[in-house]
C-alpha positions as MATLAB code, in Angstrom:
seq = 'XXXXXXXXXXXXXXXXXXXXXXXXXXXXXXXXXXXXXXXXXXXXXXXXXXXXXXXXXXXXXXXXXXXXXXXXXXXXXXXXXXXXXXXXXXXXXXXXXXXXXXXXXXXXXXXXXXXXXXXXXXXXXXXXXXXXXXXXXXXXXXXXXXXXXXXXXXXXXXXXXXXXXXXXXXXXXXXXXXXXXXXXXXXXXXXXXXXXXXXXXXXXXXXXXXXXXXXXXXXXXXXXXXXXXXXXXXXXXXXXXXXXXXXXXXXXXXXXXXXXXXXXXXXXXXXXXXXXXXXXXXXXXXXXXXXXXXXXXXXXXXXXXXXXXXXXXXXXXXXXXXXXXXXXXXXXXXXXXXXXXXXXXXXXXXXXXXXXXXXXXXXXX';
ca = [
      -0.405    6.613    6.919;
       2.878    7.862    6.749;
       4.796    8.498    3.884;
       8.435    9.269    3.483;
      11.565    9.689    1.555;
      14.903   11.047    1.860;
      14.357   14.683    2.526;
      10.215   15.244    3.252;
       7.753   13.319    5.099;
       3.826   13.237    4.657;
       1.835   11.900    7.840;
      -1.644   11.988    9.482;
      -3.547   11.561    6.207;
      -7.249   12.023    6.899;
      -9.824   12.037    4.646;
     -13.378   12.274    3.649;
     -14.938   11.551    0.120;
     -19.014   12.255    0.099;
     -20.844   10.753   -3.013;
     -23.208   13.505   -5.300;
     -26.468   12.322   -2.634;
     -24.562   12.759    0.396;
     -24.832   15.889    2.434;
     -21.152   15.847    3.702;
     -18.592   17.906    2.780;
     -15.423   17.027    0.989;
     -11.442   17.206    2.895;
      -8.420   16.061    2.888;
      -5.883   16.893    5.959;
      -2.177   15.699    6.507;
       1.068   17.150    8.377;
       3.944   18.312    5.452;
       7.260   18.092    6.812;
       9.633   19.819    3.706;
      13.523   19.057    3.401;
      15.577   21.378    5.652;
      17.692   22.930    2.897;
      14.720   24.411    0.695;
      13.821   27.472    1.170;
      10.272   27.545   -0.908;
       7.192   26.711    0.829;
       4.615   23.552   -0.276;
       2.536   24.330   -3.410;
      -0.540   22.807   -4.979;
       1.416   21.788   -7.849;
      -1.734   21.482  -10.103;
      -2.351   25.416   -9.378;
       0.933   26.850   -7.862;
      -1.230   30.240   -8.661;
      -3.106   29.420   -5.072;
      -1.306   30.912   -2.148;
      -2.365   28.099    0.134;
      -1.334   30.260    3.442;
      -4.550   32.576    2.690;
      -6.740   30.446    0.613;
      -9.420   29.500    2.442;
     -10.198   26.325    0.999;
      -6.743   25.031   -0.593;
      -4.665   25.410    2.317;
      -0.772   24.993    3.598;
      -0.071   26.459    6.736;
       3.096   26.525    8.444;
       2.777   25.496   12.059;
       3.752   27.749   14.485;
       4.861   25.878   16.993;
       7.462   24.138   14.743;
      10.951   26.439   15.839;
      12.413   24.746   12.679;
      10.190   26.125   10.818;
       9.533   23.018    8.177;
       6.522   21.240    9.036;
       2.603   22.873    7.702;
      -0.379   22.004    7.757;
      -2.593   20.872    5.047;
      -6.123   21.019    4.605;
      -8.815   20.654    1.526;
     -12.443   21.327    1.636;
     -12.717   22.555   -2.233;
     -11.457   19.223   -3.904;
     -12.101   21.133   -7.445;
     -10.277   24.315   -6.556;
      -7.222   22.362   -5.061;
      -6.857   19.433   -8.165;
      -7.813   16.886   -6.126;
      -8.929   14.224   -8.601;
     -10.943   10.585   -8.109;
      -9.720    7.900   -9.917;
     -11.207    4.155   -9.709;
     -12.381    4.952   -6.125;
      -9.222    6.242   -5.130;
      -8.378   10.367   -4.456;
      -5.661   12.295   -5.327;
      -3.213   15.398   -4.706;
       0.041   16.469   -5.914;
       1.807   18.680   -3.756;
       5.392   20.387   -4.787;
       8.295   21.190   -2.849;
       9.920   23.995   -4.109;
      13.764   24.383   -3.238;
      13.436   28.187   -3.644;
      10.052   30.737   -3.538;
       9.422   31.805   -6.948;
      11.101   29.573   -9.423;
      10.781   26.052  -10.485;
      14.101   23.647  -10.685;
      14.754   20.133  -11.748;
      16.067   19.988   -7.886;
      12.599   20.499   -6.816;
      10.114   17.820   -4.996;
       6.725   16.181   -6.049;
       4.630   13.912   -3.650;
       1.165   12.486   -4.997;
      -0.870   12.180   -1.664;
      -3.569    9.143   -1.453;
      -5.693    9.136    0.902;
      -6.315    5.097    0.818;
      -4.458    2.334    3.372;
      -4.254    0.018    0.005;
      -2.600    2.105   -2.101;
       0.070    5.052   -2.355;
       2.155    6.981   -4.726;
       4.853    9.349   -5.129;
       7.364   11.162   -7.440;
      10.887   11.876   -6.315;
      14.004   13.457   -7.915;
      16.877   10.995   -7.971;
      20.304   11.047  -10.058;
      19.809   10.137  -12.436;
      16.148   11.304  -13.104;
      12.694   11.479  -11.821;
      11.235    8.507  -10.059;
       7.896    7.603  -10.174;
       6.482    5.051   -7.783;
       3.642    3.139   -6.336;
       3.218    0.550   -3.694;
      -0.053   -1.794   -3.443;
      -1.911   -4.229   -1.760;
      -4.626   -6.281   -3.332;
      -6.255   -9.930   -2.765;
      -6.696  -13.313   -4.395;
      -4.130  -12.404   -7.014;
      -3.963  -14.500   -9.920;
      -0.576  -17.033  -10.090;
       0.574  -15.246  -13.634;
       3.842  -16.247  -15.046;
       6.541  -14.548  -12.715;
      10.244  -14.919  -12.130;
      11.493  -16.176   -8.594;
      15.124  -15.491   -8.398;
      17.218  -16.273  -10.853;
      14.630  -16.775  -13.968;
      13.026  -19.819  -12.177;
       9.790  -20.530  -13.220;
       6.852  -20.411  -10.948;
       3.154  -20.623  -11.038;
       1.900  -20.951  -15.120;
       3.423  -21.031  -18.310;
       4.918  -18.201  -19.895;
       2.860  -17.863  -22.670;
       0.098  -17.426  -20.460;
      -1.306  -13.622  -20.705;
      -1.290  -11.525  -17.803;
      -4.497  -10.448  -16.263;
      -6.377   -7.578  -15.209;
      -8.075   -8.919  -11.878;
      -6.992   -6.412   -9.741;
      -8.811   -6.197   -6.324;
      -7.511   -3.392   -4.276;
      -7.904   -4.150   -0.295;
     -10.587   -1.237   -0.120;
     -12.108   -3.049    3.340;
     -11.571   -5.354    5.856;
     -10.757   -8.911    4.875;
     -11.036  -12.252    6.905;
      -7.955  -14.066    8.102;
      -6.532  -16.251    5.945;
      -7.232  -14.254    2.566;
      -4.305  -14.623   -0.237;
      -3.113  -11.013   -0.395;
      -0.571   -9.894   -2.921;
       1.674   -6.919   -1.671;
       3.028   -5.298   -5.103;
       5.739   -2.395   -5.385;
       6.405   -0.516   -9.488;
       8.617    1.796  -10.646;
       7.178    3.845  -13.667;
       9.360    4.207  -16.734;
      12.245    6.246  -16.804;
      15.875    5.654  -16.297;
      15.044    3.778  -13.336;
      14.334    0.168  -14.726;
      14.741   -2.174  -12.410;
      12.818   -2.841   -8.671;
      13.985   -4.604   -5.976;
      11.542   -5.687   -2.174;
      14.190   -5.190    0.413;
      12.002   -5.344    3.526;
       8.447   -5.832    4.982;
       7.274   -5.840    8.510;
       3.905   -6.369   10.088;
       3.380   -3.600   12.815;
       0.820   -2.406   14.708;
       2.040    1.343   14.588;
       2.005    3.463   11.613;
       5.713    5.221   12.340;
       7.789    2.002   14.092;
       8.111   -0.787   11.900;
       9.851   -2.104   14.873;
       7.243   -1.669   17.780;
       6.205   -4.380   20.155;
       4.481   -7.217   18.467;
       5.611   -6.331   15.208;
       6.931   -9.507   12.910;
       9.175   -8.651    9.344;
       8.726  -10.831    6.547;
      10.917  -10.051    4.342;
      14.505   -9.011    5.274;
      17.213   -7.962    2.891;
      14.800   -9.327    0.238;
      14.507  -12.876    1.904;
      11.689  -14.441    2.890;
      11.022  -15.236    6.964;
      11.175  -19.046    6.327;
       9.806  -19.151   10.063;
       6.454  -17.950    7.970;
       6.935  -20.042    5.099;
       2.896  -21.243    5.376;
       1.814  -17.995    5.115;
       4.863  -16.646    2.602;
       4.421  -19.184    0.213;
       7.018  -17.690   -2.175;
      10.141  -15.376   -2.217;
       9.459  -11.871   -3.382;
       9.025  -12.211   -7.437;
       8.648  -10.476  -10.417;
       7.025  -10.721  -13.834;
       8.916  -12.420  -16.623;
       8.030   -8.998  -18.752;
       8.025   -6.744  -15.746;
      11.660   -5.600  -14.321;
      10.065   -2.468  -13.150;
       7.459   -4.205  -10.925;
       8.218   -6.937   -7.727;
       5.301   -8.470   -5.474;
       4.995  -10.879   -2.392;
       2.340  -12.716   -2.057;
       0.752  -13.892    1.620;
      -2.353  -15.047    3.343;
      -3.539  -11.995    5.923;
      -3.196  -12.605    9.764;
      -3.300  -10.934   12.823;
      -0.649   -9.852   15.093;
      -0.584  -11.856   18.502;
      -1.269   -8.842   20.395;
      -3.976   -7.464   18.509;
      -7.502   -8.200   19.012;
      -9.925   -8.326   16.342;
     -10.749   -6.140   13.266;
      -7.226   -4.616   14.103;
      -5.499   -2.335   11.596;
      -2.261   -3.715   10.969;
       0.733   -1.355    9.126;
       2.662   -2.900    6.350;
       6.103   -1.056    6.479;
       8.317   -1.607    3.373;
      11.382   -0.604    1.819;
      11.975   -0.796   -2.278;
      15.051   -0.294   -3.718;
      14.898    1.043   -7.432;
      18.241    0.830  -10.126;
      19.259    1.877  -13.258;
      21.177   -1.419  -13.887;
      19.848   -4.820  -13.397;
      22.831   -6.199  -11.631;
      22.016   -3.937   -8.611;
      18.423   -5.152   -8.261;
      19.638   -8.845   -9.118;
      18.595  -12.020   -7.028;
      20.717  -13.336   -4.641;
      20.961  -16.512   -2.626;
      18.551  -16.864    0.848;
      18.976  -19.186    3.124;
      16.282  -21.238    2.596;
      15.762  -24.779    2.264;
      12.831  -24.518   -0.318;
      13.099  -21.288   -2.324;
      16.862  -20.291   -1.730;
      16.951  -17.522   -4.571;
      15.315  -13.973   -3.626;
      16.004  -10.302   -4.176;
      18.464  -10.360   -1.028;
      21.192   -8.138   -0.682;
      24.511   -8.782   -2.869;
      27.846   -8.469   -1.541;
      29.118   -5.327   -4.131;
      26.369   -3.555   -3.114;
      28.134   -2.574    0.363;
      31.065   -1.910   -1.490;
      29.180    0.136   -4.298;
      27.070    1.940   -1.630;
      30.662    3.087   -0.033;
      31.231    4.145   -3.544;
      28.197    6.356   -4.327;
      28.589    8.265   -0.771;
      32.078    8.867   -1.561;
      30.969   10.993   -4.647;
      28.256   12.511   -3.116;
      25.496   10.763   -5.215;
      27.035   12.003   -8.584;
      27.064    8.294   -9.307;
      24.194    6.870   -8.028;
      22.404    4.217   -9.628;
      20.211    3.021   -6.898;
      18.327    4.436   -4.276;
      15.655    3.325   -1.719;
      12.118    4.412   -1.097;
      10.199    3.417    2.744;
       5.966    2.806    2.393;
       3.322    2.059    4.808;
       0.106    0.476    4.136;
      -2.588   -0.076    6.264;
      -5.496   -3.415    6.327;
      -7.792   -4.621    8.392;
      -8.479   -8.224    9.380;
     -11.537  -10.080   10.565;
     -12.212  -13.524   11.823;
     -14.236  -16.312    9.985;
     -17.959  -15.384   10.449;
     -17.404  -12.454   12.262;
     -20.475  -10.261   11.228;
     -22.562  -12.502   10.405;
     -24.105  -13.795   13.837;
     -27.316  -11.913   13.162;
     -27.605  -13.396    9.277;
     -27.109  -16.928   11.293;
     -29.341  -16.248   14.086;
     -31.910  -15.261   11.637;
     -31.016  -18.592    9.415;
     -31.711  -20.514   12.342;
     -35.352  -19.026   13.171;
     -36.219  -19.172    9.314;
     -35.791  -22.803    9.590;
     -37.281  -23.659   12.803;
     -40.573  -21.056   11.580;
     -40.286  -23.164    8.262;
     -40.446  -26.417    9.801;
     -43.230  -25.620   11.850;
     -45.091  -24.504    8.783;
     -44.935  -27.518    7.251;
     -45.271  -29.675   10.017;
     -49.098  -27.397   10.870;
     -49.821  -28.075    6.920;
     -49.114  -31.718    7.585;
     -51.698  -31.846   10.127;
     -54.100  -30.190    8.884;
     -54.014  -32.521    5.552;
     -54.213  -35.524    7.661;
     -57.099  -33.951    9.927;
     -59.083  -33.215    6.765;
     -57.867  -36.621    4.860;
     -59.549  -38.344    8.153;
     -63.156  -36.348    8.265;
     -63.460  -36.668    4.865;
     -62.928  -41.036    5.666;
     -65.845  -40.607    7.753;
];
């Protein structure tokens, strides 16, 4: 997993969560790459009292054979020590990126490392404020009221409450499951979410590498995939802070089975709702989505001419990770040993059978 923004990046996430019987020990590693201008090294923001370059369980390391001198390495063996928490099966860290050793400024960076291919997190500072986010994938979603497009209804009525029946990917699932990709902003100035893009890849770093298929594309659909994409990327009628897409799981052509596949995807989060607005897609079926509006190209032009005093909208790039299987894969043994259970039952019976008769006869003569 590989997790990145506009200055840092967080990659090779490994790690290792033993239960109270276990005999294992606890760890979490990953590569920290900080922004080039800051001049602080990572923290344990939880305990920035820990010098993680001599600790010798909470520990940031700068690597040495990095000439730029911005990537470390992070390992945890003490998850108590470091404040690694577990939370509904899921671990994690908050690092900080400092811009300067010794103080703490509003210019300063958070990341919230999860360990988990379903699931990740992170805080950034944005103009105008900090941005919280998370990006998920779960299965056999329930069809609550939602908004496709432009306030067109789809799936049940609006009264309808929303549900709690959450099911986090957490293993592998068979082909064909209805999976429900879903992206939220928390709340802050930052109101309104927008799914941009998702790709199918079978590398963790190149959305793009061979094999790989997109799905979405300047918040359109792939209408190529319509059968597995049954709808354009939606939202919540009470939700403007959250967007999902949802989609049946499949493999890539060039992957064999129980594959990981990477979901790549980019969010873009705004403070007004015209900049996250709907657009028209070209497609037959569904043709409003979150696609990309025409003054956004001219507003973008705008924002970099001010140097992001303006901003209002900004974009955030995820990975996920799942695992496919194929229909009954598994489960030759349990129908291998169905089979013998019937043919040992069947011979039972038909042994009882004769017996009765055998006896039924002696006792006629």
């Amino acid at each position: 997993m590989t997790v990145r923004d506009h200055a840092y990046t967080v990659s090779d996430i490994q790690c290792s969560s033993t239960t109270a019987e276990a005999t294992g020990q606890d760890y979490v590693t990953a590569k920290l790459k900080k922004p080039p201008s800051f001049k602080g090294d990572p923290l344990f923001a939880d305990y920035r009292s820990i010098d993680p370059d001599t600790d010798f369980s909470c520990i940031i390391k700068q690597d040495p054979d990095d000439a730029a001198q911005l990537t470390y390495s992070l390992k945890i063996t003490d998850f108590s020590r470091c404040g690694v928490l577990k939370r509904n099966g899921f671990i994690h860290v908050r690092i900080w990126f400092p811009q300067y050793p010794g103080v703490v400024m509003q210019s300063d960076q958070e990341l919230i490392i999860i360990p988990h291919g379903a699931r990740v997190s992170g805080i950034v500072e944005e103009t105008p404020g900090r941005l919280e986010y998370e990006v998920a994938l779960y299965k056999e979603a329930p069809p609550i009221a939602r908004v496709n497009g432009i306030n067109t209804p789809v799936g049940t009525s609006k009264d309808q409450p929303p549900t709690s029946s959450e099911v986090p990917v957490d293993q592998a699932v068979p082909i064909g499951t209805k999976l429900q990709l879903r992206a939220r902003i928390g709340p802050s100035a930052w109101k309104y979410i927008k799914l941009m893009e998702v790709t199918v890849s079978p590398d963790p770093d190149k959305p793009q590498a061979g094999g790989a298929v997109w799905l979405v594309r300047n918040g359109c659909r792939n209408r190529d995939f319509a059968t597995i994409i049954p709808h354009q990327p939606a939202k919540y009628r009470d939700r403007p802070n959250e967007v999902f897409l949802d989609f049946e799981a499949f493999l890539l052509s060039s992957m064999g089975e129980r594959a990981t596949l990477w979901i790549h995807s980019q969010i873009k989060a705004c403070v007004e709702a015209s900049d996250c607005a709907p657009d028209f897609c070209m497609d037959l079926y569904e043709p409003s989505g979150h696609g990309r509006r025409r003054r956004e190209l001219t507003h973008q032009n705008q924002t970099l001419n001010t140097a992001g005093n303006n901003q209002e909208y900004t974009r955030i790039e995820e990975n996920l990770k799942y695992t496919v299987i194929m229909p009954g894969e598994g489960s030759i043994m349990d129908a291998t040993d169905g089979h013998l259970n019937k043919c040992r039952n069947a011979v039972i019976i038909s042994v009882t059978f004769t017996i009765l008769l055998l006896l039924g006869c002696m006792s006629l003569d």
